[in-house]
C-alpha positions as CSV (number, residue, x, y, z in Angstrom):
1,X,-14.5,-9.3,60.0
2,X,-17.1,-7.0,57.7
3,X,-19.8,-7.3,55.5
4,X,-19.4,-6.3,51.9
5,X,-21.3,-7.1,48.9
6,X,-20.2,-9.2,45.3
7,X,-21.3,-10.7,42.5
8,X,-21.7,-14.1,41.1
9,X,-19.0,-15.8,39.2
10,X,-22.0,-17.6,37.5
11,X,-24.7,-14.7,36.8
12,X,-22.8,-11.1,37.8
13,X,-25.4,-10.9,40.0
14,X,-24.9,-8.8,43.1
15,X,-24.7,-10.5,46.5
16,X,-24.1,-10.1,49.7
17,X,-20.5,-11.5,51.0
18,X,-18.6,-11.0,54.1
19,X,-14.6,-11.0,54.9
20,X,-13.2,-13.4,57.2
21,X,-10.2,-14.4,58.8
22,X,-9.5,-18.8,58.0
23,X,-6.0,-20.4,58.1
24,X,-4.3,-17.1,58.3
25,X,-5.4,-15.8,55.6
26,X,-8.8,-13.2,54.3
27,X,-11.2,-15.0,53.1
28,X,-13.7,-13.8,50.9
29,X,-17.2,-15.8,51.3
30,X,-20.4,-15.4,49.0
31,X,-23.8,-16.9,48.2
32,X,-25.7,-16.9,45.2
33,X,-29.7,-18.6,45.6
34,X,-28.9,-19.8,41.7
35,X,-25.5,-21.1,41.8
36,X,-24.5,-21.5,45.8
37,X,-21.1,-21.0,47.5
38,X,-18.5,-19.2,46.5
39,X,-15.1,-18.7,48.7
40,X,-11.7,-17.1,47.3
41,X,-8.5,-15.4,48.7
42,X,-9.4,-12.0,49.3
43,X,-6.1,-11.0,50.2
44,X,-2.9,-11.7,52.3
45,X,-2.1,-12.4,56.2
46,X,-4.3,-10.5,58.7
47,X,-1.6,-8.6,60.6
48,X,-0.7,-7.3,56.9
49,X,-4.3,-6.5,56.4
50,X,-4.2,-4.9,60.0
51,X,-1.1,-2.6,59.4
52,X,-2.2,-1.5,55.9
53,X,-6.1,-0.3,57.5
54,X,-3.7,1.1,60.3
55,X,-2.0,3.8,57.6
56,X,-5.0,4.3,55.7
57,X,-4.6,8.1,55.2
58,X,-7.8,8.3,53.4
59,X,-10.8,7.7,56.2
60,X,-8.9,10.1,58.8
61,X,-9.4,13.3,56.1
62,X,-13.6,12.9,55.7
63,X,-13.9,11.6,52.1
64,X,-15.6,8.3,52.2
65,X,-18.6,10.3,52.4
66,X,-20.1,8.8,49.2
67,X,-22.8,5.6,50.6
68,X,-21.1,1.9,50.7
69,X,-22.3,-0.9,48.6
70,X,-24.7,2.3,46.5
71,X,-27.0,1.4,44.5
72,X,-26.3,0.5,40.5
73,X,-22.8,-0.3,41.4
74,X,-20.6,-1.8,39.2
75,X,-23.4,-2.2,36.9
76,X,-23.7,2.0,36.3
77,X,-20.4,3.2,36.2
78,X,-21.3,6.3,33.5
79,X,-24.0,7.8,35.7
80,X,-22.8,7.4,39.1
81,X,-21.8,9.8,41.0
82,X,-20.7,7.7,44.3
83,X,-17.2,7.2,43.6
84,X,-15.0,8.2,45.8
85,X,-12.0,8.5,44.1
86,X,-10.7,10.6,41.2
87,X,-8.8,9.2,38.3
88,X,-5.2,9.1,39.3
89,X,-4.7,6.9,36.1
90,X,-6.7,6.4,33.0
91,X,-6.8,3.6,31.3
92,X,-7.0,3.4,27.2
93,X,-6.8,0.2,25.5
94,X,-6.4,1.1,21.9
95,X,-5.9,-2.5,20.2
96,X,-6.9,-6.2,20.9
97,X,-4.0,-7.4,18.5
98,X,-1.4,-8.7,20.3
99,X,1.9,-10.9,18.7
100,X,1.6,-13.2,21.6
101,X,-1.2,-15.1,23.4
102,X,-0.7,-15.4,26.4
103,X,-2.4,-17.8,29.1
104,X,-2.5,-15.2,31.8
105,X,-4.2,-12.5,29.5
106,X,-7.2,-10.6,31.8
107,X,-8.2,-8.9,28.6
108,X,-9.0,-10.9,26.0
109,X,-12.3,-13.5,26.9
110,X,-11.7,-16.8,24.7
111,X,-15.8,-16.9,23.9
112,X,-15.6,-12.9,23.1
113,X,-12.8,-12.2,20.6
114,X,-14.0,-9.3,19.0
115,X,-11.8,-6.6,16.3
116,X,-12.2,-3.8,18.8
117,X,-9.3,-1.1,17.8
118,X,-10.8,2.5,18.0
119,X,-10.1,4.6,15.6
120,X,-7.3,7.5,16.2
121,X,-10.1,9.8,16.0
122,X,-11.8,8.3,18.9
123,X,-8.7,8.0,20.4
124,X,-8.3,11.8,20.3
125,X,-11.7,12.7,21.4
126,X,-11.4,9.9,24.5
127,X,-8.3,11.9,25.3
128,X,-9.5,15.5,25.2
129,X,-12.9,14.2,27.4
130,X,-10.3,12.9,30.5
131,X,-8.5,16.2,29.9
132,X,-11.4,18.1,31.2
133,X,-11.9,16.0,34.4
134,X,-11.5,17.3,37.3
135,X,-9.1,16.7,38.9
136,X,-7.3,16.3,35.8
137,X,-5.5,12.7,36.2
138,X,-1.8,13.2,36.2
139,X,-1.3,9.8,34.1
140,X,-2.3,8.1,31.1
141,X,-1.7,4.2,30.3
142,X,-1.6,3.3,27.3
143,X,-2.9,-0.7,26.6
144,X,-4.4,-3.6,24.6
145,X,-3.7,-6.2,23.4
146,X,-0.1,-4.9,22.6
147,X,-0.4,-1.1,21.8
148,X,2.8,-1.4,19.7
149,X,0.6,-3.4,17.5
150,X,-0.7,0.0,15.9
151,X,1.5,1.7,13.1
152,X,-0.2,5.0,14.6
153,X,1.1,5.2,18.3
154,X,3.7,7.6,18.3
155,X,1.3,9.9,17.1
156,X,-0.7,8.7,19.4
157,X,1.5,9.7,22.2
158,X,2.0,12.8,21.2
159,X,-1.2,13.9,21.4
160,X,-1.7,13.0,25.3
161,X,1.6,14.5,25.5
162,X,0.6,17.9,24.0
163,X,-2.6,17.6,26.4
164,X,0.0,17.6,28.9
165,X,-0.5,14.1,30.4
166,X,2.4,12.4,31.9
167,X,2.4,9.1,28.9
168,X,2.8,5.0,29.9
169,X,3.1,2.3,27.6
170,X,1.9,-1.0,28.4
171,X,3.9,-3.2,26.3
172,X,5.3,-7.1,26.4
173,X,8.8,-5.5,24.8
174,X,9.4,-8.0,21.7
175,X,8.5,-5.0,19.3
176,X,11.2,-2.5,21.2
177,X,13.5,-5.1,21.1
178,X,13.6,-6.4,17.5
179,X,13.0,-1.7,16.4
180,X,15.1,0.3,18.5
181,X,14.2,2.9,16.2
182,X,10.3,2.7,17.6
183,X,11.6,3.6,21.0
184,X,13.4,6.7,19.7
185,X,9.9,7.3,17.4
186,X,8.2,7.2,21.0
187,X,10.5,9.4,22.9
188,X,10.3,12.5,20.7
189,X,6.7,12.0,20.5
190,X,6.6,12.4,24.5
191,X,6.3,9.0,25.9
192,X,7.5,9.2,29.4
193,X,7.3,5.6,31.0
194,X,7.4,1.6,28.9
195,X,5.4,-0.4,31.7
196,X,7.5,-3.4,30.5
197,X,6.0,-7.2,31.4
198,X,8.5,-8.9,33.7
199,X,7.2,-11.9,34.8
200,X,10.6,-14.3,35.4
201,X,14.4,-14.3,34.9
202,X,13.8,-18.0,33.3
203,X,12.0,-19.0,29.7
204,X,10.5,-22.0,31.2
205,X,8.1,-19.9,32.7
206,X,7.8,-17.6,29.5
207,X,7.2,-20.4,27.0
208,X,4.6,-22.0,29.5
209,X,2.9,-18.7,30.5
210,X,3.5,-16.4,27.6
211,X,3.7,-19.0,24.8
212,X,7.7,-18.0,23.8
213,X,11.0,-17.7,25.8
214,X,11.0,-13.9,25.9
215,X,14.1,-13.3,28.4
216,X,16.0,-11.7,26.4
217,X,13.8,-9.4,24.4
218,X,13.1,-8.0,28.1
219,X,16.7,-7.2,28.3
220,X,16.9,-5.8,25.1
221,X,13.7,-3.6,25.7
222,X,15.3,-2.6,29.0
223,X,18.9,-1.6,27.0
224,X,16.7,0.4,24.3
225,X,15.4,2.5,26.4
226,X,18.0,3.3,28.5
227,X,19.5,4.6,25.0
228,X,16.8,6.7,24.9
229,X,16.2,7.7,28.5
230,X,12.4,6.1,28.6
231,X,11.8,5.3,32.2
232,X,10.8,1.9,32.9
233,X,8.4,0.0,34.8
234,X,8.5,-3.6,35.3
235,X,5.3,-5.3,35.7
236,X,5.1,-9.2,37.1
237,X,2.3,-11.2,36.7
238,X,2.9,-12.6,39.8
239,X,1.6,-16.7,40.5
240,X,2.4,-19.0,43.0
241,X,4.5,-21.8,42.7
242,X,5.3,-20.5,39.0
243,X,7.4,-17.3,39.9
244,X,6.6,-16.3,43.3
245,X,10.5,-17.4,44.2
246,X,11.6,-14.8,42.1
247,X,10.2,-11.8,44.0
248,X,13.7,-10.9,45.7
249,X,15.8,-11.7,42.3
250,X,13.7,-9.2,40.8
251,X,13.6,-6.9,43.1
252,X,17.1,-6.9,43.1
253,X,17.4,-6.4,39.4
254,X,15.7,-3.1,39.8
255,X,17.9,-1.8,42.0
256,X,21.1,-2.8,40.4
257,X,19.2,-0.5,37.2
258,X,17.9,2.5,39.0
259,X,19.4,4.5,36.0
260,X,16.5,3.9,34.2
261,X,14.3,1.7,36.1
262,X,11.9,3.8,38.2
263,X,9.6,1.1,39.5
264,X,8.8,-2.5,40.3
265,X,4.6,-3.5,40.4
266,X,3.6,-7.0,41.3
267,X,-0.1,-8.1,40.4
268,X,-1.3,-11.5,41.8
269,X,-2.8,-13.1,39.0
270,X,-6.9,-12.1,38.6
271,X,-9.2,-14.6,37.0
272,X,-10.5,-12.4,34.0
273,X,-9.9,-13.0,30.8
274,X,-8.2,-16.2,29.3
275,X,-7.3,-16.6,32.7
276,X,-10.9,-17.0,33.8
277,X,-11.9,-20.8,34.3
278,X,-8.8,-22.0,35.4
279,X,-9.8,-24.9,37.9
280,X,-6.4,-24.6,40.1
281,X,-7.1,-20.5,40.3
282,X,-6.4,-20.6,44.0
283,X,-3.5,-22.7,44.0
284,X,-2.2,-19.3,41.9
285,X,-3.9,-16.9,44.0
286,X,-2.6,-18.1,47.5
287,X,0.1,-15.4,47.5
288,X,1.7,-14.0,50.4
289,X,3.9,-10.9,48.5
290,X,4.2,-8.8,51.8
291,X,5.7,-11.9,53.6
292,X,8.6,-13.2,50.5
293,X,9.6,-9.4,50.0
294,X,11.1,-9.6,53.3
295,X,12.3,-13.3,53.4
296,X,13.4,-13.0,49.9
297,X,15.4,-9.6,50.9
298,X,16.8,-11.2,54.1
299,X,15.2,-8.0,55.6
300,X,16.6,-5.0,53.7
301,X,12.7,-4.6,53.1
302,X,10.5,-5.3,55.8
303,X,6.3,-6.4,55.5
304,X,6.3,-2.9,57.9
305,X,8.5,-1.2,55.2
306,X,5.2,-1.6,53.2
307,X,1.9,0.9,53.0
308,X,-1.5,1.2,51.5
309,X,-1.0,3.8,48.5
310,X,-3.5,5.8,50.2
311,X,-1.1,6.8,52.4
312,X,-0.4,9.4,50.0
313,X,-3.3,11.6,50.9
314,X,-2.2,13.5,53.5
315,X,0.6,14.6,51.2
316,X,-1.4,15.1,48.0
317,X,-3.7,17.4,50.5
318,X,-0.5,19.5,51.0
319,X,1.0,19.7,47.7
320,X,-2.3,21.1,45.9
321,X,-1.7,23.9,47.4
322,X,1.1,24.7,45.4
323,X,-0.1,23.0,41.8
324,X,-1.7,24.8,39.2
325,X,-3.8,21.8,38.7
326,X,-4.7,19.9,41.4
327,X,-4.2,16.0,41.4
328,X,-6.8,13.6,42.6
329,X,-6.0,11.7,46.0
330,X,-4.3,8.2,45.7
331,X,-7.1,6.9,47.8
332,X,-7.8,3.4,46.2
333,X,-8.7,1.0,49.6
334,X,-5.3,-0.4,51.3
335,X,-6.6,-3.6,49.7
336,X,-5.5,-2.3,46.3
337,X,-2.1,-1.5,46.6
338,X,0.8,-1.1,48.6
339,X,3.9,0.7,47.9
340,X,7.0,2.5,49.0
341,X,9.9,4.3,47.6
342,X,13.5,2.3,47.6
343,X,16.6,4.2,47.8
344,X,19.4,2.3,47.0
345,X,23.4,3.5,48.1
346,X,26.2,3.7,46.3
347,X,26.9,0.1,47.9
348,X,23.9,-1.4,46.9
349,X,21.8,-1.2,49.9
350,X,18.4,-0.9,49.7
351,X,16.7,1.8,52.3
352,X,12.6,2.2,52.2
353,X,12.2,5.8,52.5
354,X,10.6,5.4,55.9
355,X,13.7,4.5,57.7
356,X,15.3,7.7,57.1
357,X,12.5,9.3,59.4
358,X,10.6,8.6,62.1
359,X,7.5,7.0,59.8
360,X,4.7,7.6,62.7
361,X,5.8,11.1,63.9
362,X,6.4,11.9,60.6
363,X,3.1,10.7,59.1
364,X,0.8,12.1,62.2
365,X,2.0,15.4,61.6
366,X,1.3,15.8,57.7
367,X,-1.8,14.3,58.1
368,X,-2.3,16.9,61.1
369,X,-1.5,19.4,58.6
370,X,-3.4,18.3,55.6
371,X,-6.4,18.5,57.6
372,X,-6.5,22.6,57.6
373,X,-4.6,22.5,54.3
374,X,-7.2,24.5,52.9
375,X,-7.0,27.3,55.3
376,X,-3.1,27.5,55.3
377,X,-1.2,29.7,53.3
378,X,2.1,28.3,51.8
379,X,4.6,29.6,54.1
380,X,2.5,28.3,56.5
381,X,2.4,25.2,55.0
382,X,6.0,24.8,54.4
383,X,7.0,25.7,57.6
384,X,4.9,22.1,59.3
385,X,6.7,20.6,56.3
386,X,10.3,21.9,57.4
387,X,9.6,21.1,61.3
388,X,8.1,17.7,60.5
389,X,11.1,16.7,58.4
390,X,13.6,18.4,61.0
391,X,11.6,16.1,64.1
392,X,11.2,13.1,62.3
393,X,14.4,12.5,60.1
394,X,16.8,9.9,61.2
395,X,20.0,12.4,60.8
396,X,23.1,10.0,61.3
397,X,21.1,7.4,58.7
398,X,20.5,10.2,56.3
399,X,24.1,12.4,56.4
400,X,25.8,8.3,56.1
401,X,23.6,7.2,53.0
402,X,21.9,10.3,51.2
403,X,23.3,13.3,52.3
404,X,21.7,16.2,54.7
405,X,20.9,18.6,52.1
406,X,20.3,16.7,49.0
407,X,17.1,14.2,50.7
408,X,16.3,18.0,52.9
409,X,16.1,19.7,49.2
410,X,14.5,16.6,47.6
411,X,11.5,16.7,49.9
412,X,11.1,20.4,49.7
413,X,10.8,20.0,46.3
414,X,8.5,17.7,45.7
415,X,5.8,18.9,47.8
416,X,6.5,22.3,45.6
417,X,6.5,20.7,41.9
418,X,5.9,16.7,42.4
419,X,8.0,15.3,39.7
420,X,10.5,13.1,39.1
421,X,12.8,15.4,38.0
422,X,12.0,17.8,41.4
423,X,13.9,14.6,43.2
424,X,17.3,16.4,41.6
425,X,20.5,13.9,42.5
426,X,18.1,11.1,44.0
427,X,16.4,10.1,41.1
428,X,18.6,8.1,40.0
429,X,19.3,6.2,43.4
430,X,15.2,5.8,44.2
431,X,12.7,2.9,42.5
432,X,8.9,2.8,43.2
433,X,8.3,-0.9,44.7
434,X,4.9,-2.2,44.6
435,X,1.9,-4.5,44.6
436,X,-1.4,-4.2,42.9
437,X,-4.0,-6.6,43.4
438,X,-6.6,-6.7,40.9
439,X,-9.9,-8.8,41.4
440,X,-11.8,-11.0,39.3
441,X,-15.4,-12.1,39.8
442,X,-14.5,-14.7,42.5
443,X,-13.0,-11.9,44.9
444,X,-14.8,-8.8,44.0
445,X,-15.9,-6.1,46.6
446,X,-17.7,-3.5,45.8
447,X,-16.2,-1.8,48.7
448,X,-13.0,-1.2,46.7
449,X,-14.1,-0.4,43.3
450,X,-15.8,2.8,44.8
451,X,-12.6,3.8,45.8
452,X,-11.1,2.8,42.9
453,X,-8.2,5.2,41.2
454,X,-7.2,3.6,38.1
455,X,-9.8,4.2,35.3
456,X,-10.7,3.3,32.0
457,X,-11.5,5.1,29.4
458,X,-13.8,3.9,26.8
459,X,-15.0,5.1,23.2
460,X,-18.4,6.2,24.5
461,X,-16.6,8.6,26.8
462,X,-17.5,6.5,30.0
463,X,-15.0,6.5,33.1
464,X,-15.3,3.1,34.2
465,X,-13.1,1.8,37.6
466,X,-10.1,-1.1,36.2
467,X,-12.0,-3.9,38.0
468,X,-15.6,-3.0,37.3
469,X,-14.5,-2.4,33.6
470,X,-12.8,-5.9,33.4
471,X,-15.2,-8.4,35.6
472,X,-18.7,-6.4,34.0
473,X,-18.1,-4.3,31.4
474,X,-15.6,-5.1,29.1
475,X,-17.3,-7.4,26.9
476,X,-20.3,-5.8,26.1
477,X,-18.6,-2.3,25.5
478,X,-15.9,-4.2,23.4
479,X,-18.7,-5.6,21.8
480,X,-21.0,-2.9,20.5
481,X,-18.4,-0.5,19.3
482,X,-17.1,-3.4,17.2
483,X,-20.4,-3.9,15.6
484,X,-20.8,-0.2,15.4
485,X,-17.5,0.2,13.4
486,X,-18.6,-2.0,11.1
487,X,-21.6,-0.6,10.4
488,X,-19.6,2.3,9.7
């Protein structure tokens, strides 16, 4: 299908590897002169993989300008200038200490466990460095180890909230469950979003994966911070033949909690990590997530319902125009992740946004008009906007389930002030559902870090893409500031 280039499992070296199409499925396929033949699951179904390149918003608009495969990467992250993608979210882990151990962990290397916990000074000056991007990233995560771990966080918090970043937490939940009063600590310090681990409805797989049955300190997590209006994201670990059944159930559970729960994010298990020498890693990794959201939905979601988060350019392209400060594009490679927005009626029924419109009208005119964004003024601008909307929208679908004016208004104002709370009466009724898939050493393209849009942030002010950082650099840097703190 395409030439690429990798590295070793064995030596990090980088090789040349090409993408192929064997047994319905994207194969991966490497050679190393040192260590030989490597082969690994690149990704899902080929008529997937074909729709997702199809809705690539990203290579229609002229960015990938930055070389392929360049030189240095992933080995020079902090003086490369080929990326070509902003930070959309940056990355901070501030602990290694964790109150579980989990089997699945992609942060923590058995042969490396190193104290690594920057201080909250360094945490301050890591912050105030990613302020300055620009584009500014919109988001900050916050993750470890279990962040809650640290005394310190709500402070924490409240200083990339006073930086004006919208705040995550990464968090397994036990320590919101068993301290309510930490959540409500965490909410006036600004935290906007608990990225909660939600891996299974059933403590066989918890006590197998995770080490505990932890069911019910999810719920309890969840229940907290509905109390205290902290959005939720649920994050699955997703593995197959462990909890690869349960991808309806749980989306299900989302929508039947779109009070508070504003998003769903599969990740197929990545090798990195404790996770790393597993020898049945691609009896895990042989995942088909497009393909059991539909079956598992009995079609209220379709594999079609589902799009590259790149899609998202066009759009971005559009709203800049009316931001004070810009975002970056959500241009990671349609390999990364897929997405769409869920409405869910007052009956239960879950829409993707897409059906309310015609998608391919729709989408051919923003993109259209993101092309001379730059030249447009806003009324301009918001005129396409209103015509595309008025051609494409599905009116009989929309005035049954939404109501004319209230999605009419909704998409008005987000293009004006992107926000949750620019959604107005929807907000409530909508969940983000998606699927990021991660790569370890065995799957890597270096295609798709250079595109890459989550970033971490490290304590010698590097910006370093999540996959790079994790299969190459995590270890060393990890390393040195450890023996550098105690030195100090």
């Amino acid at each position: 299908m395409s030439k690429t280039k990798s590295v070793c499992p064995e030596c990090q070296k980088k090789i040349d590897a090409q993408l192929t199409k064997v047994n319905g499925k994207i194969k991966i396929t490497k050679q190393c002169p040192e260590h030989g033949v490597f082969e690994a699951t690149h990704w899902q179904s080929p008529s997937i993989f074909n729709h997702m390149q199809t809705y690539d918003q990203f290579q229609y608009l002229g960015d990938l300008n930055a070389p392929k495969n360049p030189e240095g990467c992933p080995y020079v992250c902090e003086s490369c200038n080929n990326h070509a993608s902003g930070t959309v979210i940056g990355v901070i882990d501030v602990t290694k200490k964790c109150n579980l151990k989990c089997a699945v962990c992609f942060s923590t290397f058995p042969q490396q466990e190193v104290d690594y916990e920057p201080t909250k000074q360094a945490l301050v000056e890591m912050l105030e460095f990613v302020s300055k991007a620009n584009p500014k990233p919109p988001a900050i995560l916050f993750s470890g180890g279990e962040p809650l771990e640290r005394e310190d966080m709500p402070e924490i918090i409240g200083v990339a909230h006073k930086l004006r970043f919208m705040t995550i937490l990464a968090t397994n939940g036990v320590r919101l469950a068993e301290n309510p009063e930490l959540a409500e600590r965490l909410k006036k310090n600004g935290l906007n979003i608990v990225y909660l681990q939600f891996d299974s409805f059933h403590d066989d797989f918890y006590k197998k994966v995770r080490g505990q049955a932890l069911f019910d300190y999810k719920l309890k997590a969840i229940d907290v911070c509905r109390k205290y209006d902290i959005e939720v994201i649920l994050v699955n670990t997703l593995m197959r033949s462990l909890n690869d059944k349960e991808v309806g159930d749980i989306i299900r559970f989302a929508a039947k909690n779109t009070d508070i729960i504003r998003g769903l994010i599969f990740q197929p298990i990545a090798f990195t990590g404790r996770a790393t020498e597993n020898p049945f890693r691609e009896n895990f990794r042989e995942w088909s997530f497009a393909e059991d959201v539909e079956n598992q939905t009995q079609g209220e979601i379709k594999t079609t319902d589902l799009f590259p988060m790149s899609v998202m350019t066009s759009p971005i392209k559009i709203m800049r125009k009316f931001m004070k400060k810009p975002w970056p594009l959500f241009s990671c490679s349609p390999q990364c992740g897929i997405v769409n927005w869920i409405y869910v009626s007052k009956k239960g029924k879950m829409f993707p946004i897409n059906r309310f419109v015609n998608f391919d009208r729709f989408f051919r005119s923003i993109r259209k008009t993101a092309e001379t964004a730059e030249s447009k003024g806003k009324i301009s601008l918001l005129s396409s906007l209103f015509i595309a909307s008025m051609l494409s929208m599905d009116w009989f679908l929309v005035t049954k389930e939404v109501g004319m004016l209230t999605l009419t208004n909704a998409i008005m104002r987000m293009h004006l002030s992107p926000s949750y709370q620019s959604l107005g009466k929807i907000r409530r009724r909508i969940f983000l559902l998606g699927c990021m898939a991660f790569m370890d050493s065995y799957n890597f393209d270096v295609n798709r870090v250079r595109r890459c849009v989550v970033h971490y942030v490290t304590p010698d002010l590097k910006i370093i893409p999540f996959c790079a950082y994790n299969n190459i650099h995590r270890v060393a840097i990890e390393k040195e500031y450890a023996q550098r703190q105690k030195k100090a």
